[in-house]
C-alpha atoms as one frame of an Amber mdcrd trajectory, in Angstrom:
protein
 -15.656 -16.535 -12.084 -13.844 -18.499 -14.898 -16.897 -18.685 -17.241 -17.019
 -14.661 -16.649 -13.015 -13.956 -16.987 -12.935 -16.208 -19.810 -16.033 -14.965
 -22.471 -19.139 -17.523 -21.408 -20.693 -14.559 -19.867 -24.282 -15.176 -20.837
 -23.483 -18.434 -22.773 -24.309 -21.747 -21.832 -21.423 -23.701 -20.959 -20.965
 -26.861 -22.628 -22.338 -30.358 -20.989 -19.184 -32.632 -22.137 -16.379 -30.679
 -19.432 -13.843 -32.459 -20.784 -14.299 -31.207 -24.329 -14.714 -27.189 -22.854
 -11.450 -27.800 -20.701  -9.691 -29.552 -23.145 -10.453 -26.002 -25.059  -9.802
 -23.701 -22.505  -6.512 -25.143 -22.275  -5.640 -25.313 -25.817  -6.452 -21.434
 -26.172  -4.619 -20.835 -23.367  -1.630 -22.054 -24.390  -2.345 -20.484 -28.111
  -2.359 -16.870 -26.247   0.877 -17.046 -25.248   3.588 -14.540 -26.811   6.248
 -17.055 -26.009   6.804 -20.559 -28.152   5.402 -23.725 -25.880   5.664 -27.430
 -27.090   4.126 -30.056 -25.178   5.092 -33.971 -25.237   4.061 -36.860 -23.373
   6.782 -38.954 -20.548   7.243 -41.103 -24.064   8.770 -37.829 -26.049   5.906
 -37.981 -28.525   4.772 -34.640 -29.192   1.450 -33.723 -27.873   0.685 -30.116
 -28.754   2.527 -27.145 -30.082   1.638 -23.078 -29.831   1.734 -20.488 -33.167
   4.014 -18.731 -31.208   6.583 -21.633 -31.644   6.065 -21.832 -35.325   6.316
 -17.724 -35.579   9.828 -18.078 -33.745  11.993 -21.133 -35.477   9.622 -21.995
 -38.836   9.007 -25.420 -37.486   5.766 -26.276 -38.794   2.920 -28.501 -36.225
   2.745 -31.435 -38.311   6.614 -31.686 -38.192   6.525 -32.497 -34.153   2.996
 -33.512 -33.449   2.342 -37.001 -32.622   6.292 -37.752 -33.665   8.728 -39.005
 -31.887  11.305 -36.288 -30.486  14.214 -38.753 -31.445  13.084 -38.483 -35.451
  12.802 -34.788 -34.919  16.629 -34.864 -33.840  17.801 -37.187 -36.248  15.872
 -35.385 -39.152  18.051 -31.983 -37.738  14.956 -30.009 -36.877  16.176 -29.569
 -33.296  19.524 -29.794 -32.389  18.988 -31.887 -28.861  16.287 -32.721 -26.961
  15.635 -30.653 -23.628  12.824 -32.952 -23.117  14.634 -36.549 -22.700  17.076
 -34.042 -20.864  13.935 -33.231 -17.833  12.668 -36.977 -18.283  16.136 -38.085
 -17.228  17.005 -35.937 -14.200  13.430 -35.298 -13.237  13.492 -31.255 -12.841
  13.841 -28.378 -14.988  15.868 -27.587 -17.642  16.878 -24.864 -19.457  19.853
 -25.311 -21.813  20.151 -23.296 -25.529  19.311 -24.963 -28.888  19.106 -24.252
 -32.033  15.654 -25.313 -34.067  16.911 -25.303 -37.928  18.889 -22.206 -38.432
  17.668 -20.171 -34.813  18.899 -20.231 -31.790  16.673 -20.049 -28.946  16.545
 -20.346 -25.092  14.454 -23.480 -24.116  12.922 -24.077 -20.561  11.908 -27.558
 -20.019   9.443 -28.081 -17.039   7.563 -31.242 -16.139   3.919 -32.222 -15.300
   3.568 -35.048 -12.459   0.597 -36.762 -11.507  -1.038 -38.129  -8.309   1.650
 -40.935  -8.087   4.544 -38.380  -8.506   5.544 -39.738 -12.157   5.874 -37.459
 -15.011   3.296 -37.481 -17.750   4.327 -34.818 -19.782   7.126 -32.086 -20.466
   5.961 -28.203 -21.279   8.314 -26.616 -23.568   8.905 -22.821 -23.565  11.456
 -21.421 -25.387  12.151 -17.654 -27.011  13.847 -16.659 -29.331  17.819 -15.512
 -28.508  18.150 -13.265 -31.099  15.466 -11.095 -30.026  17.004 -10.615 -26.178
  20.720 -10.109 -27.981  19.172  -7.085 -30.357  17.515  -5.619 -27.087  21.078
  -5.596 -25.242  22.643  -4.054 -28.165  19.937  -1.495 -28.592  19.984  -1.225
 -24.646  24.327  -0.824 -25.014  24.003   1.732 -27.982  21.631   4.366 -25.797
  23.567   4.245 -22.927  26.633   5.339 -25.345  24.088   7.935 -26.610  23.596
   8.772 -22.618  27.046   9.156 -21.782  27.768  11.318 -24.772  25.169  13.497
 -23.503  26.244  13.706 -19.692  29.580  14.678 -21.178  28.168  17.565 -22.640
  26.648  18.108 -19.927  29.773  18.719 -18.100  31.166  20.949 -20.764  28.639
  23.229 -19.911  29.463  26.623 -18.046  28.111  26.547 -14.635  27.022  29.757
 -12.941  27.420  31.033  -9.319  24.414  30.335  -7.579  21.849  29.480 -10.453
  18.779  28.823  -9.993  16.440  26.576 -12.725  12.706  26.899 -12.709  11.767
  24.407 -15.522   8.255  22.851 -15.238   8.619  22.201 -11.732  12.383  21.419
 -11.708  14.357  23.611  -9.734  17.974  23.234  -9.682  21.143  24.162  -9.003
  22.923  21.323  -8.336  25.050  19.517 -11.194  23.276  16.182 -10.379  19.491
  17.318 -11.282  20.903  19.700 -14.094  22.217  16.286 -16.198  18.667  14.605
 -15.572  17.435  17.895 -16.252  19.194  18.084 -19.843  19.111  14.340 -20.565
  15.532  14.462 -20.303  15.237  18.168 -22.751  17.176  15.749 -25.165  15.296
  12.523 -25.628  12.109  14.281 -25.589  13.344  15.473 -29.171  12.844  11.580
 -30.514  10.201   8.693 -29.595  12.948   6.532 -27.470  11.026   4.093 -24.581
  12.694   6.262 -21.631  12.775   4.374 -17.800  13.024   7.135 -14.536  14.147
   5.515 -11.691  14.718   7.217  -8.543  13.538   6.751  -4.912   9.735   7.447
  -4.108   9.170  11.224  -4.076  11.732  12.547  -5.672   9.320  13.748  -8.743
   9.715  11.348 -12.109   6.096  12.583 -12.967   7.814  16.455 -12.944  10.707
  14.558 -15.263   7.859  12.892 -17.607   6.138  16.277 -18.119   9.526  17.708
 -19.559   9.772  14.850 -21.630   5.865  14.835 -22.942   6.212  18.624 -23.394
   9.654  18.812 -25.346   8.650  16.701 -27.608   6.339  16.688 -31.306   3.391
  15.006 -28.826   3.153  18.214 -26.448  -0.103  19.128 -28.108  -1.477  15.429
 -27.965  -2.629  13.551 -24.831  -0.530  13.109 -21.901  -2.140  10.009 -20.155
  -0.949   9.368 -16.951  -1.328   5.759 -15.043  -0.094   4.849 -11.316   0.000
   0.688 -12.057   0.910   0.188  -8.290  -2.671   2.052  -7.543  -4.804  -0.042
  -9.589  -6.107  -3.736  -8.711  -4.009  -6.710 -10.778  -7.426  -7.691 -11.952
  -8.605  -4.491 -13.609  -5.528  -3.610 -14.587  -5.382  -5.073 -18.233  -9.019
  -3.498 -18.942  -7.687  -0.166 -17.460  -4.737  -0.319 -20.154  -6.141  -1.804
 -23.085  -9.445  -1.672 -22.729 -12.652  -4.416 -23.081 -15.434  -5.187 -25.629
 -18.768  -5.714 -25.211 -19.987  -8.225 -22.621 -16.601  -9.077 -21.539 -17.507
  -9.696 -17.620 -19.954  -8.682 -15.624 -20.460  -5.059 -15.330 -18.745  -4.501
 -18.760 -20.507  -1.046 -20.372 -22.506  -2.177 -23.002 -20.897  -0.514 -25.856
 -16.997  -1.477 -24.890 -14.418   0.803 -23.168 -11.539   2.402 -25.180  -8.092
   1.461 -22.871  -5.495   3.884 -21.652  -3.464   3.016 -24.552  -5.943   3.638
 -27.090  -6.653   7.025 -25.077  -2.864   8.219 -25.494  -2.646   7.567 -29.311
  -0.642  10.256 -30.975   0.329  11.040 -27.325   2.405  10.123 -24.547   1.540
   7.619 -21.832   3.203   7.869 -18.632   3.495   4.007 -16.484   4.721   4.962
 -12.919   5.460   2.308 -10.869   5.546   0.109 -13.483   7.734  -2.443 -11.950
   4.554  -3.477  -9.849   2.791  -4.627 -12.778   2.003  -8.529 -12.364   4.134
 -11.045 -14.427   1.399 -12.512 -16.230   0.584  -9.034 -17.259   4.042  -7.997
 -18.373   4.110 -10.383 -21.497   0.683  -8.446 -22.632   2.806  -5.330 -22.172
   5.988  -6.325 -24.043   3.474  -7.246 -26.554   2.439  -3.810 -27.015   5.450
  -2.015 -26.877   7.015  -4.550 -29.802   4.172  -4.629 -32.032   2.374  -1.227
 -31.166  -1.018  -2.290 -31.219  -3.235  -3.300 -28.569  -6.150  -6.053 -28.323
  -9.049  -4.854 -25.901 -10.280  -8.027 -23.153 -12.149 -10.163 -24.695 -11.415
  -9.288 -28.626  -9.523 -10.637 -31.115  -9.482  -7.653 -33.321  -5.497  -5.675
 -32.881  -5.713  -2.023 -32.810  -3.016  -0.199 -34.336  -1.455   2.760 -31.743
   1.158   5.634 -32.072   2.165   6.386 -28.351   5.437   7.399 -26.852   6.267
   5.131 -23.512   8.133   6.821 -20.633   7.774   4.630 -17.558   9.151   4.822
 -13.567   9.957   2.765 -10.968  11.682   2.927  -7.631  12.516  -0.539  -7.647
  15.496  -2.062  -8.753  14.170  -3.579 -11.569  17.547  -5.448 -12.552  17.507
  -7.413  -9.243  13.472  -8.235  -9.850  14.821  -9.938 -12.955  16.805 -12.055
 -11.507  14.641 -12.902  -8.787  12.184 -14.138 -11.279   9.402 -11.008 -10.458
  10.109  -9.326 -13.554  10.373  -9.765 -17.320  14.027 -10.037 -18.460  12.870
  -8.632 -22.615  10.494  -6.494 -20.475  13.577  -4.633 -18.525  15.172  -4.344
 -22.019  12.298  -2.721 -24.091  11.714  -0.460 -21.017  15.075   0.486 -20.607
  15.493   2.074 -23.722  17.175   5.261 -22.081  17.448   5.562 -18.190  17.665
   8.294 -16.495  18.325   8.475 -12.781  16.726  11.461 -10.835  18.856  11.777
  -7.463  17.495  11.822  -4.447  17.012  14.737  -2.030  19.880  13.914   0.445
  22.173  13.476  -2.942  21.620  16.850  -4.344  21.802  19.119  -1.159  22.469
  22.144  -3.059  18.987  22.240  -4.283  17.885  22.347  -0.692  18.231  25.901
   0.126  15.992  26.918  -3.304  13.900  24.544  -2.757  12.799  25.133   0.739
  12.272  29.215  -0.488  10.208  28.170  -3.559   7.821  26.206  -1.283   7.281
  28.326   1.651   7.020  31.087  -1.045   4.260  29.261  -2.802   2.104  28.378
   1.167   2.554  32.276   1.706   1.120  33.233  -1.472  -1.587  30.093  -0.650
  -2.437  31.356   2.338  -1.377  35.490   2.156   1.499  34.977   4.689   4.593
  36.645   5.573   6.993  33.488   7.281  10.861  33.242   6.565  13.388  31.133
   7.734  15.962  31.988  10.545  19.642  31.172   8.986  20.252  28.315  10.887
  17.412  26.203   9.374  18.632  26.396   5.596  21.767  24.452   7.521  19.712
  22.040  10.067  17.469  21.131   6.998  20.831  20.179   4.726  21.934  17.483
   7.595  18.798  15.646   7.162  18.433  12.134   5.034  15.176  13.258   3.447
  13.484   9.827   3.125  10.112  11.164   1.614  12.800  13.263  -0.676  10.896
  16.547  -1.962   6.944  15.461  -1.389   8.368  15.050   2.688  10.094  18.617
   2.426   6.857  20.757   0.643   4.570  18.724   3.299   6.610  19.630   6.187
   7.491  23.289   5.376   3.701  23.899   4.733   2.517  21.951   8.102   5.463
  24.360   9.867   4.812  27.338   8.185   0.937  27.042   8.919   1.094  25.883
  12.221   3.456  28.778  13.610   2.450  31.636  15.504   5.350  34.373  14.477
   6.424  35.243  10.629  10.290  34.222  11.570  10.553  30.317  11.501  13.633
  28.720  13.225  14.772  25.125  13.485  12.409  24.820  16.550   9.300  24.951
  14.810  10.343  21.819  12.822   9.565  18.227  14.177  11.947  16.542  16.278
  14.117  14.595  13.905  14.835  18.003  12.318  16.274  19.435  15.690  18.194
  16.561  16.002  20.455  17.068  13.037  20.873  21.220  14.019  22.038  20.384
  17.677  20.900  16.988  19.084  18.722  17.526  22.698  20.124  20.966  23.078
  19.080  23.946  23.277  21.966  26.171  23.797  22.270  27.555  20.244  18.627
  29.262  20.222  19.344  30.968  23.280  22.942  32.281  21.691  21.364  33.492
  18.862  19.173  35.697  20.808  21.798  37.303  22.353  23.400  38.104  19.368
  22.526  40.419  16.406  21.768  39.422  13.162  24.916  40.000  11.496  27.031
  38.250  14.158  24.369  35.475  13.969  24.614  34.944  10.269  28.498  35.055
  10.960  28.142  31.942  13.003  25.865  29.879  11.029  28.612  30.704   7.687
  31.263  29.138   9.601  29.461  25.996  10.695  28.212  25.349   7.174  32.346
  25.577   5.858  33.500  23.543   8.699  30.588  20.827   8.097  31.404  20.627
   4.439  35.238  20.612   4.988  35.610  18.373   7.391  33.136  15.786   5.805
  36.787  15.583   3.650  35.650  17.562   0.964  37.942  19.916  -1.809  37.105
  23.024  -1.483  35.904  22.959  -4.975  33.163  20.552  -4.104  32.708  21.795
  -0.708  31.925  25.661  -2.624  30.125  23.855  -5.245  27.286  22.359  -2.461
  27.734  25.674  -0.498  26.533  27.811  -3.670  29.841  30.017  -4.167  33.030
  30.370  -6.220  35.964  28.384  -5.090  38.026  31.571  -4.532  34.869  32.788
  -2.658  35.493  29.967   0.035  38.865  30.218   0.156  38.401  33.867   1.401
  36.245  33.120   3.888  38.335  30.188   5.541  40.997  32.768   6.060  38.261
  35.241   7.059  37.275  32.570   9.848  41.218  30.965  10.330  40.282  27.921
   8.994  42.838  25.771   7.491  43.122  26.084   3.811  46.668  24.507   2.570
  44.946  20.975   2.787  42.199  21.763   0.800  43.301  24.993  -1.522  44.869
  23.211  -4.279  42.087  20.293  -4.644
């Protein structure tokens, strides 16, 4: 397996295993994006990376096979992090500064069979590059805020409804995603959706893709959470020629390569593996990709928009993700709210599905007026994939065209009148304006008494302010409380 993942596919290994580890090892540590410097339990340098030389200017022969108390003296590096691990025997990270750059360095020591140390590995990277990411990261939230704020300015109107793509909305939370999205499609900003599974970030990276100067160039989509760790790097960056076995013989072009000039969409991308995410940083810094198994970089021009519904900021600092990863990811976020958050999209939302399964299937179902209601209470854990699944299985699965709150599964009955069924019965005694009557009261109390204003309480009920403040006196509800919020 190691000869395959590592090139000696069809290739004699080498008789003197030392010599081929000692190798392997050496271009191991040469692939690595981040600086490494390696001395022995004696502080004598051993071995040192390009990537350390690329981030201070500290040349090999200048710490190879020297003594790391020269190296100090001579002002190359400002103190030692190695004598530091020797000393208390664990690691160490502390910051230094290697001629004129300051860098983060991560001491870490090797023990042998006796439990002594034999020698210290060295990574460091560079500060300067993780402080210009949290500036760039500070400057497009400011650029985010000054577009929510516009956002707000905007006139909203009674009992919109917004058909965009697949976005419908009426709700002021989805209609600042909505916007924010219609904005930073204009430039090439790295853009992050986060959000709770289901609530459509693919529908919010089609807005993007198609707003933007890409719209007529690919749109590659990936799911990293649905592909293996160990075909994932071929998958996005593609392999040369006898690379492993069952490599096509001419090479495979990676996802990457397939979305130049494009956009590539990475959902779920905070399940990408850690050894995997420096490859990726790699890529988004320098644009260019190198397939498995090549040397050759390929120059790409592709737009990033990624999702997650992990809290990527906690995987940080649990170690399980990239810290210059979050920052080059999380260019601009933007947060699509769940189902349960944005109940005012409920109502259109439930119509626009069971209007598309009746067109589907050349049906004639609509809802009785207490669902719209029962349907509001609910959590919505699968957010919007859970609702279009469930109004479909309902709507299919029902004998009569009129669908009430009894055709949906338990948990939905639950919220409309738990393990009673008193209300069904009252309805059918009642007609249908009387009905309609009842459920519009219990709606205005639910939203009132959850402590609401009655401008917030009209704003999730669809209506005008003065609209609601009519009907409370309509239905001798209590308005001084509320009328002036």
């Amino acid at each position: 397996m190691m000869d395959q993942e590592y090139g000696f596919v069809g290739k004699k290994k080498p008789s003197n295993e030392p010599q081929y580890y000692s190798k392997l090892l050496d271009s191991i540590i040469q692939s690595s994006y981040d600086g490494i410097y390696v001395a022995d339990a004696y502080g004598i340098g051993w071995t040192v990376n390009d990537a350390y030389t690329r981030i201070t200017g500290v040349r090999k022969e200048e710490l190879i096979n020297r003594d790391l108390r020269s190296v100090v003296n001579e002002g190359i590096i400002s103190e030692s992090v190695t004598f530091k691990v020797l000393k208390e025997k664990k690691s160490v990270t502390i910051i230094q500064k290697v001629k004129d750059t300051e860098i983060l360095a991560t001491g870490s020591p090797v023990w042998d069979d006796r439990g002594a140390i034999t020698h210290v590995v060295t990574n460091i990277r560079d500060l300067s590059d993780l402080n210009f990411l949290m500036e760039e990261l500070n400057t497009s939230r400011a650029f985010t805020e000054k577009i929510l704020a516009e956002v707000d300015e905007l006139r909203q109107v009674e009992n919109t409804k917004w058909l965009l793509n697949g976005v419908i909305a009426q709700s002021k939370e989805t209609m600042k995603a909505v916007s924010v999205s219609q904005k930073v499609a204009k430039v090439d900003s790295t853009v992050i959706l986060t959000g709770e599974s289901g609530v459509g970030k693919e529908v919010f990276a089609n807005i993007i893709h198609l707003g933007s100067h890409r719209a007529d160039k690919p749109h590659i989509k990936v799911n990293c959470g649905a592909i293996p760790a160990q075909l994932l790097e071929s998958e996005l960056f593609g392999y040369e020629k006898g690379s492993f076995t069952g490599a096509e013989k001419t090479g495979k072009a990676g996802l990457f390569e397939k979305a130049n000039e494009g956009t590539i969409f990475l959902d779920e991308v905070g399940d990408i593996p850690l050894d995997l995410q420096v490859k990726l940083l790699r890529v988004l810094q320098e644009f260019e990709v190198v397939r498995v198994g090549g040397y050759q970089p390929k120059p790409i021009d592709v737009r990033v928009v990624a999702a997650t519904n992990r809290n990527l900021e906690e995987q940080v600092q649990k170690g399980e993700f990239r810290e210059d990863l979050f920052y080059r990811l999380n260019i601009v976020p933007i947060h699509i709210p769940s189902l349960r958050e944005r109940t005012a999209d409920i109502a259109p939302l439930m119509y626009y599905f069971l209007n598309n399964v009746n067109k589907k299937y050349e049906l004639n179902k609509r809802f009785q007026a207490g669902v719209i209601s029962a349907l509001e209470s609910y959590q919505w854990p699968g957010n919007i994939r859970e609702m279009k699944n469930v109004i479909e299985r309902v709507a299919v699965t029902t004998d009569h065209d009129e669908i009430d709150i009894y055709d949906f599964p338990d948990q939905f009955i639950d919220n409309f009148d738990p393990k009673d069924q008193r209300k069904k019965t009252s309805y059918k005694n009642k007609g249908l304006k009387e009905a309609i009557m009842d459920v519009e009261q219990e709606m205005i109390k639910s939203k009132i008494q959850q402590g609401k204003t009655t401008r917030k309480a009209a704003d999730d009920l669809g209506i005008s302010q003065s609209s609601l403040v009519k009907k409370m006196k309509k239905y001798q509800l209590s308005v001084d409380a509320y009328i002036h919020e």
